[in-house]
N, C-alpha and C positions, 0 to 999 in steps of 0.2 A: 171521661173527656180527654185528659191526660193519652190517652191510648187512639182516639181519636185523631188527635193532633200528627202527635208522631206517626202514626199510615198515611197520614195527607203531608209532611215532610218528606217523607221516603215517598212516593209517590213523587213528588215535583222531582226531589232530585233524581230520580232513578228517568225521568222526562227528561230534563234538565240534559243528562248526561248520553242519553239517547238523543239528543237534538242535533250532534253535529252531524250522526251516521245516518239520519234520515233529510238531512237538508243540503241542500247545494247541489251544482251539478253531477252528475253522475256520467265525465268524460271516459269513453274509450278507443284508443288508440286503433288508426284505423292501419291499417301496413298494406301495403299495396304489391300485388308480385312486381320482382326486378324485371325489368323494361331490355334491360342492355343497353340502353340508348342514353348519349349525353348529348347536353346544348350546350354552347358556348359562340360569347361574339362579345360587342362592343354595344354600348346604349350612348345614344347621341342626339341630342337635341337642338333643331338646326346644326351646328357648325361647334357645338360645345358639347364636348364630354360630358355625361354625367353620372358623377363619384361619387354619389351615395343613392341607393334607391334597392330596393326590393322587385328581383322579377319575377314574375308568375308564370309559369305555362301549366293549361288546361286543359282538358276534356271530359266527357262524360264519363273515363275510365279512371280518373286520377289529375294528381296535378303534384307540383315537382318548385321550390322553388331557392333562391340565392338571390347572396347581397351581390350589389357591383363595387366592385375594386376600387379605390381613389383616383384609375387611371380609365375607368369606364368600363371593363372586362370584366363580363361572368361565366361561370359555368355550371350548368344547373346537370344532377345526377339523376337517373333514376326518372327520364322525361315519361309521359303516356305518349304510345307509339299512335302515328295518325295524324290527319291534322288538330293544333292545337292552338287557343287563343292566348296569346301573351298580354303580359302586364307590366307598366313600372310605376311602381309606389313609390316614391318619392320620401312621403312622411315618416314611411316606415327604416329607409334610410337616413333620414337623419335621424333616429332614435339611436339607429346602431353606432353612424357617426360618431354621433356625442359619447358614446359608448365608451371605444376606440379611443377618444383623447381624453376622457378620465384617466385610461389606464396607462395611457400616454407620462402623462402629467407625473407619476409615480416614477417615470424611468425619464428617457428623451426623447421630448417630443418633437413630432416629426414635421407638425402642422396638420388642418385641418382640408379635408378634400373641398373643394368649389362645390358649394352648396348651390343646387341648379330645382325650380321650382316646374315639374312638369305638369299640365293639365289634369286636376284629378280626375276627369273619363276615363285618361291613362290606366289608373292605377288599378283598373276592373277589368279580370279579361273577357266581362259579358260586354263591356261599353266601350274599349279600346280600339276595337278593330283591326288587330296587329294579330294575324295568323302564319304560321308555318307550319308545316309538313315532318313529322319524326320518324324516322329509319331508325331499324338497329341499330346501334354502334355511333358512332361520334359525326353530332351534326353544327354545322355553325351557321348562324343568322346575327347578323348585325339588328340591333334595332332602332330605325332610325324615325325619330319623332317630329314631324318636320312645326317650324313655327309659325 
């Protein structure tokens, strides 16, 4: 019985310990060949800057993306050449935001960019409806989200 026992203890633990390598996702890194091509402009909603926000540009071939500046300015590396649907996530900059003035807060803080609430359609480049056009080499497009 004794003998028993201990097979079905080693047994669980030896499951047990096998359980995190067979559980959870199984991510891998997708890398996309270099484009040469970069984006850069301003995101602006109506008539206001907006200083925190995640942009997206997409295509069937990839997609490429950056936070915007506290002064509205991004620049995304690495775009898929062709036309591409853009995005601005909103939410996803103010996580970084908040980010930013943690680290802020340790040293001197500078203040907090204008927290600006864009439509979330926006934030989808399947629902946005904001498309440009990427060439080789360095492209700029403002994006202007109107109110």
């Amino acid at each position: 019985m004794y003998r028993r026992e201990r097979s079905l203890a080693l047994l669980v633990l030896l499951g047990v310990g096998l359980l995190p390598a067979g559980c959870g996702p199984h991510v891998r890194e997708i890398r996309y060949p270099e484009t040469g091509a970069t984006l850069e402009g301003t995101v602006t909603y109506g008539s206001d800057h907006v200083g925190a926000a995640l942009v997206i540009a997409q295509n069937e071939s990839g997609s490429a993306t950056a936070f915007v500046e506290d002064d509205g300015r991004y620049r995304l590396q690495n775009v898929p050449l062709g036309e591409v649907n853009l995005a601005v996530n909103t939410d996803a900059g103010k996580g970084q935001a908040m980010g930013k003035l943690m680290a802020q807060s340790q040293g001197k803080a500078k203040g907090a960019p204008k927290l600006i609430d864009v439509p979330s359609r926006f934030a989808d480049p399947a629902t946005s409806g904001i498309k440009t056009t990427i060439n080789k080499g360095e492209n700029t497009y403002d994006i202007v989200i109107p109110r």
